[in-house]
C-alpha positions as CSV (number, residue, x, y, z in Angstrom):
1,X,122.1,62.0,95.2
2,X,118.7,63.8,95.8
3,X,115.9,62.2,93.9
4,X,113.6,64.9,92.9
5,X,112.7,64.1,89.2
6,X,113.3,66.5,86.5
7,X,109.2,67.3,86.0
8,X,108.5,68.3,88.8
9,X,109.0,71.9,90.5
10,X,109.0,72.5,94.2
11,X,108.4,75.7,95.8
12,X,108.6,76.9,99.4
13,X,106.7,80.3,100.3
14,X,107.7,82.3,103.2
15,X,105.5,85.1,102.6
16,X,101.5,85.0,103.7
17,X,102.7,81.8,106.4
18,X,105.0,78.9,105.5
19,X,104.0,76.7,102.7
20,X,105.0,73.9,99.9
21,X,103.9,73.3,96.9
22,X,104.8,71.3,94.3
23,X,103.8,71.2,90.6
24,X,101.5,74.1,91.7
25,X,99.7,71.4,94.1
26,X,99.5,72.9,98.0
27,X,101.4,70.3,100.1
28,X,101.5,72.4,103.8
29,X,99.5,70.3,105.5
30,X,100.4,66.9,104.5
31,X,103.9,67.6,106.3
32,X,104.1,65.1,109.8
33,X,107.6,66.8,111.1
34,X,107.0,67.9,114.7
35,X,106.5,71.6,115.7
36,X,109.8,72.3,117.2
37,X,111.8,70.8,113.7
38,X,109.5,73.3,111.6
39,X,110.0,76.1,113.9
40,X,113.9,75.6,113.5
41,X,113.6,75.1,109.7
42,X,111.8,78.6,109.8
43,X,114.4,80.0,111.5
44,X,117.1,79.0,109.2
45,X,115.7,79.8,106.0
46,X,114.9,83.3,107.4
47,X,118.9,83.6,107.4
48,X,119.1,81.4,104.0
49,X,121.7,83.7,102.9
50,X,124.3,82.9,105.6
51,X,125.9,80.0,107.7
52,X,123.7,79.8,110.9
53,X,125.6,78.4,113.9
54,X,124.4,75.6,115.7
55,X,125.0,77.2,119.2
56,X,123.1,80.2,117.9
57,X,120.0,78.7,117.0
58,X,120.2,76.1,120.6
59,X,120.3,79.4,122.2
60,X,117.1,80.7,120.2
61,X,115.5,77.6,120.8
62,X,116.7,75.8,124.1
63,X,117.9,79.3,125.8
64,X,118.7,78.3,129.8
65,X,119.6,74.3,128.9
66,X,122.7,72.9,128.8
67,X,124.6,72.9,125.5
68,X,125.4,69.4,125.1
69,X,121.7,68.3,125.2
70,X,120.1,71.2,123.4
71,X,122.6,70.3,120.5
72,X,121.3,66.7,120.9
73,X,117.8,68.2,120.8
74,X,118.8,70.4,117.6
75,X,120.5,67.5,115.8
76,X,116.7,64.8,116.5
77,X,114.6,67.8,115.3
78,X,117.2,68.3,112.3
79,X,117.0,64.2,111.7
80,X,113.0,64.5,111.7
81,X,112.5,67.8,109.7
82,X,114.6,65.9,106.8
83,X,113.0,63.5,107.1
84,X,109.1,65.1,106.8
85,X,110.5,66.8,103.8
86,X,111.6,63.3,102.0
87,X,108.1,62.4,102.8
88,X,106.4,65.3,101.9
89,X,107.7,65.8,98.5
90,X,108.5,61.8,97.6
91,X,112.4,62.4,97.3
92,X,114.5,60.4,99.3
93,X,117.4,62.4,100.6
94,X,115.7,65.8,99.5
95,X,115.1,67.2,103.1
96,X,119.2,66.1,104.0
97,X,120.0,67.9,100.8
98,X,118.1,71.5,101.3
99,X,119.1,72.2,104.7
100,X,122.8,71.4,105.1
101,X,124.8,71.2,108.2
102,X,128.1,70.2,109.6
103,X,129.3,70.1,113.3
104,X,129.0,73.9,114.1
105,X,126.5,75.4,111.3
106,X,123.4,74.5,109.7
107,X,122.9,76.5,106.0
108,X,119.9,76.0,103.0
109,X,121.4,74.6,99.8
110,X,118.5,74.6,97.1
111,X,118.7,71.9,94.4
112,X,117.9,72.2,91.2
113,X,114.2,72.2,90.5
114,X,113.5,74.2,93.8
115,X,112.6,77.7,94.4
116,X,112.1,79.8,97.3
117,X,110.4,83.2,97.4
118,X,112.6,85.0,99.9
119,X,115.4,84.5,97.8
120,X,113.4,85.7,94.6
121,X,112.0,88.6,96.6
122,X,115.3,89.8,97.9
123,X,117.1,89.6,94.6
124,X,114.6,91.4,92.5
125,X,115.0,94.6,95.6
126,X,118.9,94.3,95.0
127,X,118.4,94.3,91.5
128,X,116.4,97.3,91.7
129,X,118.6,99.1,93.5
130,X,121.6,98.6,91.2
131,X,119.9,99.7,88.2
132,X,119.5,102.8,86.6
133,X,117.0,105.4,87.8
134,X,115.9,105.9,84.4
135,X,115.6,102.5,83.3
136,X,112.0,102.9,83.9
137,X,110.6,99.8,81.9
138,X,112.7,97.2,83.7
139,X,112.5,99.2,87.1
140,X,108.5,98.8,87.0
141,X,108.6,94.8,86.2
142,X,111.2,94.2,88.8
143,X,108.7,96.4,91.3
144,X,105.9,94.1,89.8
145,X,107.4,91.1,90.5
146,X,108.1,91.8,93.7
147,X,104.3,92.8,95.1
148,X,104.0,89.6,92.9
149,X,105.7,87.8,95.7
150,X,104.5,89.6,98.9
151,X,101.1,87.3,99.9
152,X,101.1,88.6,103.3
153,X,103.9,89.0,106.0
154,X,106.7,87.0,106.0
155,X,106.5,84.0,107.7
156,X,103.0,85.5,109.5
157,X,102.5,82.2,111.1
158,X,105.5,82.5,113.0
159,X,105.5,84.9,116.2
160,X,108.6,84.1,117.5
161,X,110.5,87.6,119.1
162,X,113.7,87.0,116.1
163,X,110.9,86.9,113.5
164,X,110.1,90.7,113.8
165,X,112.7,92.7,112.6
166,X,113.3,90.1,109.5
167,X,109.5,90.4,109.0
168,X,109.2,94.6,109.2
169,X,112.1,95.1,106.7
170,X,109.9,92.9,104.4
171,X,107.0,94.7,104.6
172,X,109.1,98.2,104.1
173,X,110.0,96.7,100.8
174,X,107.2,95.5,99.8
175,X,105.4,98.9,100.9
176,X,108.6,100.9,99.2
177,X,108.0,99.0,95.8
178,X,104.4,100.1,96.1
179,X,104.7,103.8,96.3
180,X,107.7,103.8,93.8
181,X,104.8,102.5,91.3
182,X,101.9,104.5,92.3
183,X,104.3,107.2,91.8
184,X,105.8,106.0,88.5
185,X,101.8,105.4,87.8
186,X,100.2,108.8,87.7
187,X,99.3,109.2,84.3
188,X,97.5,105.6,84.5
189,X,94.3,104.3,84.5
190,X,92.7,105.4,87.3
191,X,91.8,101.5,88.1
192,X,95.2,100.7,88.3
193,X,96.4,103.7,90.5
194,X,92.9,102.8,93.1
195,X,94.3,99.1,92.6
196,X,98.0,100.1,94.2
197,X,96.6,102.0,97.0
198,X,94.5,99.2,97.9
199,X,97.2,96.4,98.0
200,X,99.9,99.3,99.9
201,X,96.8,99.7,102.0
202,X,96.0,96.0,102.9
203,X,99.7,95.5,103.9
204,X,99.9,98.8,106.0
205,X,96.9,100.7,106.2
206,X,98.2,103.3,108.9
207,X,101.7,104.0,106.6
208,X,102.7,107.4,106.6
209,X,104.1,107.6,103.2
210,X,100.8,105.9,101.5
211,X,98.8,108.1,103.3
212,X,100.2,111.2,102.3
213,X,101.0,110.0,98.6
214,X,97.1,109.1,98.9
215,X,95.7,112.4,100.2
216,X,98.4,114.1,97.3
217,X,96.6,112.3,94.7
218,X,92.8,112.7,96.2
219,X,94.5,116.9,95.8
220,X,95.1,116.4,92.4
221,X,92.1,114.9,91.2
222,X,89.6,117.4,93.6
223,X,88.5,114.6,95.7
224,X,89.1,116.8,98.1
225,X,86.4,115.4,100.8
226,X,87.5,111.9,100.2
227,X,91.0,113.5,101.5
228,X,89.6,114.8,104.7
229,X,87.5,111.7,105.4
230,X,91.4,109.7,104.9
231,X,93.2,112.2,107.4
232,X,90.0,111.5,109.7
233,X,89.9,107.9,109.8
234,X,93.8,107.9,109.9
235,X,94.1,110.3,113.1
236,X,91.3,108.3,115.0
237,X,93.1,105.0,113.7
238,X,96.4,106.1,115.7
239,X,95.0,107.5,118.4
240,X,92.6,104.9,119.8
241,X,94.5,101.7,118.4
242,X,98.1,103.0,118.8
243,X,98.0,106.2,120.9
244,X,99.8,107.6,118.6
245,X,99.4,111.7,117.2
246,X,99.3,112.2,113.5
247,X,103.0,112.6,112.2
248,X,103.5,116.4,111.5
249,X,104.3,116.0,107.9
250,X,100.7,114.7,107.1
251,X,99.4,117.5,109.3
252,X,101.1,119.8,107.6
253,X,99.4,118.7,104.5
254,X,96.0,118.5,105.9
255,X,96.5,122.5,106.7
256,X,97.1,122.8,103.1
257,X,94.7,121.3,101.4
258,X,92.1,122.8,104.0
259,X,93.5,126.1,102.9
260,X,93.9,125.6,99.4
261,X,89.7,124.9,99.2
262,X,88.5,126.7,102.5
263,X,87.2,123.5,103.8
264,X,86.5,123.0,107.6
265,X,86.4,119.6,109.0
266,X,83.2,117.6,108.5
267,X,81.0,116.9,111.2
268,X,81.0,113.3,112.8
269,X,77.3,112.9,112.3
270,X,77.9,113.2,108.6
271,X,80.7,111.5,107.7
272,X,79.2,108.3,110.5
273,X,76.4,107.9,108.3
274,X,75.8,104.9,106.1
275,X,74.5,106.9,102.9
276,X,77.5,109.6,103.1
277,X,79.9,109.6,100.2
278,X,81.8,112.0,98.8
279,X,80.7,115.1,96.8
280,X,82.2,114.0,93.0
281,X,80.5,110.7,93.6
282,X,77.5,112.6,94.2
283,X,77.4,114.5,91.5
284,X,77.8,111.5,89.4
285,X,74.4,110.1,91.3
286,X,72.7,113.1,90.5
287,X,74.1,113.0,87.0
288,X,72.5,109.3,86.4
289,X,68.9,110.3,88.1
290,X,69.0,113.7,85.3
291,X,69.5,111.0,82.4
292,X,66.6,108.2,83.6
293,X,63.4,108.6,81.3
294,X,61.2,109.5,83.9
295,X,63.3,111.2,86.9
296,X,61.9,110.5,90.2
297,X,64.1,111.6,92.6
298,X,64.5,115.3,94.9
299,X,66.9,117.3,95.9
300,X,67.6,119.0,99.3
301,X,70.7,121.4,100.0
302,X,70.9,123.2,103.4
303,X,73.1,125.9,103.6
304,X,74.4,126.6,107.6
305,X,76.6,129.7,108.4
306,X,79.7,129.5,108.6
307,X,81.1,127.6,112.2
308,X,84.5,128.1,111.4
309,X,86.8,127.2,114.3
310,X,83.1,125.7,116.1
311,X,81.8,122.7,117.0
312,X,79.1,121.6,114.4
313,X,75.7,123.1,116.3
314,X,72.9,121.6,113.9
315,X,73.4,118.1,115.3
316,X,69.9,118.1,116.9
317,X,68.0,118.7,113.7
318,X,70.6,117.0,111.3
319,X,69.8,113.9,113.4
320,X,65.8,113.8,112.8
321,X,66.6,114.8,108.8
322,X,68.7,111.4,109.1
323,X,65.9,109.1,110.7
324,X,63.9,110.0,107.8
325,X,66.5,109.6,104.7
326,X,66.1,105.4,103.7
327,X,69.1,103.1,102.7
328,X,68.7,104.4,98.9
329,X,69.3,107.2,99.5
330,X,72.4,109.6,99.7
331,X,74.0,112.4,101.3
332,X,76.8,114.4,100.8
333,X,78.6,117.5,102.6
334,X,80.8,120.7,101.3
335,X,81.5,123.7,102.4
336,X,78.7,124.3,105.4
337,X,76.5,122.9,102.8
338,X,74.5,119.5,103.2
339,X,73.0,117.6,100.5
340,X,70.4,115.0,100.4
341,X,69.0,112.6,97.5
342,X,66.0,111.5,97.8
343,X,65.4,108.2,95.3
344,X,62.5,107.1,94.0
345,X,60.2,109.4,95.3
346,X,56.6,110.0,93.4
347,X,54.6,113.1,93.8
348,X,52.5,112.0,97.2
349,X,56.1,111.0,98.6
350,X,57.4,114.3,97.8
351,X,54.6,116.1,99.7
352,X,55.1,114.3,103.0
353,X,58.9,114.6,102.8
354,X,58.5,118.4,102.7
355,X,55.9,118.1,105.2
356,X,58.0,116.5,107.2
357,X,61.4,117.7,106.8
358,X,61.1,121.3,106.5
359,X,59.6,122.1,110.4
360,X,63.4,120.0,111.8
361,X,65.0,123.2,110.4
362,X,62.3,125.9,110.8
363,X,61.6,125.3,114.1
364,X,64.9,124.8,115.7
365,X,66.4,127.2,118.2
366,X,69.8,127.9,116.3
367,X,68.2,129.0,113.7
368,X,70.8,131.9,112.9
369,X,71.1,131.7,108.9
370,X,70.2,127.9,108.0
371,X,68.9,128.5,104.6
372,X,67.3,125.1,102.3
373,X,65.5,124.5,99.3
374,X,64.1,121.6,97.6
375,X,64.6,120.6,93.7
376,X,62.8,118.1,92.0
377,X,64.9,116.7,89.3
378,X,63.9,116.9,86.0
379,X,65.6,116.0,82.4
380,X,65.7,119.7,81.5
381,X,68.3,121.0,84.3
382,X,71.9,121.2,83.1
383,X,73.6,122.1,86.6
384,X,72.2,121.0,89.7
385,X,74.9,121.2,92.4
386,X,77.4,124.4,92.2
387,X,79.2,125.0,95.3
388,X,77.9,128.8,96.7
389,X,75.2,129.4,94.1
390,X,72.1,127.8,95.2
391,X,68.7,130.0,94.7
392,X,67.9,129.1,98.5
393,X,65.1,130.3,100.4
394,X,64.5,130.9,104.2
């Protein structure tokens, strides 16, 4: 008979690294078994819902050594992982009674009292995937519950060649549950929506299917640069960490939102910079600086021609403009059309940024249309950025 009193609860997390707790109380590191015996015990709760053979796991584990003695070596490392678990947890016989074994197999048997996540996190998916579609209310707890459980990759301490395949059809659930929610999610708060893409993002950040869900939800909501800069980071993610191209369907989506707002790409120098971000958050900058009491901030847009299908040919005098902007202040880009904030600037400052600024683009030699104009900003202007219908001069 196990003795695990009745007030206490043990739990044994797979997900994030192997742990134990119990009562809530971290125990990992106080358990003495030896390496090999918590290796195996990995190994057989990964298949905790089936009858492992012993010759199965000596062949995992002892591959090459004769059977006889890697089942001796199975059966010591068995004897010493029960008994770490007895200690561990203060329950004589608890160890003896959780992993189960007879002369050919070795199986988990959870007492009473005891709780494992993988068995949790596996039941809630099946449950989910007998229920009705349009039980919606009980589909999104069951979803919950399982991002609940995912900490980090199953068993991520473990890098053992049979862990992978166990490990990646984890993470597809946990990343499956995810979307179903952002998708379920829509009409949300937009805190919670940001707060999904950031976990399905932290578990998988090169996913295909949270990237495009992503870039169709920057669509919707017109953050239509933040989209572009996604699809950038993404391609050059795959490329130099992978070597892998972009997978058509999210290039196909690129091409439409591109065409859908006329947008070419944006220009490395741009987007590389520290004090880029994107045009609606921008605007909402510009928007607090109207509404101080006394404004002390300016304005620069720069209008280039069009380079359509061209490599971005203002990088010479884009560079100087960017040695002078400071860390406070912000720059944004749409549509061949740069903009520049320039914080808490007073009326000398002013004078010796136009001084200073204006000869990068006068004087340069591709000077073939670049048109700019500065705009101090003051409490009485209602619209300060509208895309095309700036009052520039020459």
């Amino acid at each position: 008979m196990v003795d695990v009193k009745q007030e206490n609860s043990i739990t044994i997390r797979t997900f994030g690294g192997l742990s134990f707790f119990k009562n809530d109380e971290d125990l990992t590191k106080d358990f003495h078994g030896s390496r090999k015996a918590l290796e195996i015990f990995k190994y057989i709760i990964t298949y905790y819902d089936q009858k492992v053979s012993k010759s199965r796991i000596c062949e995992v584990f002892w591959s090459g050594m004769e059977e006889g003695k890697a089942k001796q070596n199975l059966s010591s490392n068995l004897y010493y992982l029960r008994r770490g678990l007895d200690e561990l947890f203060n329950a004589e016989g608890f160890g003896k009674h959780l992993i189960r074994a007879n002369n050919k197999l070795c199986w988990v048997n959870l007492p009473a009292g005891v709780s494992l996540d993988l068995i949790d996190f596996t039941d809630y998916y099946e449950q989910v995937n007998d229920m009705d579609a349009n039980d919606q209310n009980a589909r999104e707890k069951l979803l919950e519950k399982i991002i609940e459980l995912y900490k980090g990759d199953f068993l991520a301490d473990e890098k053992a060649f049979w862990m992978d395949s166990r490990r990646a059809a984890m993470k597809n659930i946990a990343i499956n549950s995810i979307h179903e929610l952002i998708k379920m999610n829509y009409s949300s708060s937009k805190e919670k929506i940001e707060g999904l893409f950031k976990r399905a993002f932290s578990i998988d950040p090169v996913n295909k299917n949270i990237i495009a869900e992503r870039m169709t939800y920057l669509k919707r909501n017109d953050d239509i640069l933040e989209a572009l800069n996604l699809f950038k980071k993404y391609r050059k993610t795959l490329k130099e960490k992978y070597k892998l191209r972009v997978p058509p369907k999210i290039e196909k989506l690129m091409k439409e939102i591109r065409s859908s707002q006329e947008i070419d790409e944006l220009p490395e120098i741009i987007i590389s910079s520290e004090n880029y971000v994107d045009m609606k958050q921008f605007k909402e900058l510009v928007q607090y600086e109207l509404h101080k009491r006394s404004p002390d901030s300016l304005l620069l847009s720069i209008e280039f021609p069009s380079r359509k299908g061209m490599d971005f040919p203002w990088e010479g005098p884009t560079k100087k403009l960017f040695n002078t902007i400071r860390k406070s202040d912000r720059v944004s880009y749409v549509c061949d059309r740069l903009f520049v904030l320039f914080t808490e600037t007073d009326k000398l400052s002013i004078t010796k940024l136009i001084y200073r600024v204006n000869p990068y683009f006068e004087n340069n030699q591709i000077d073939d249309g670049i048109r700019y104009s500065w705009h101090e900003i003051k409490p009485n202007m209602t619209s300060v950025i509208t895309y095309g219908k700036w009052n520039s001069k020459k």
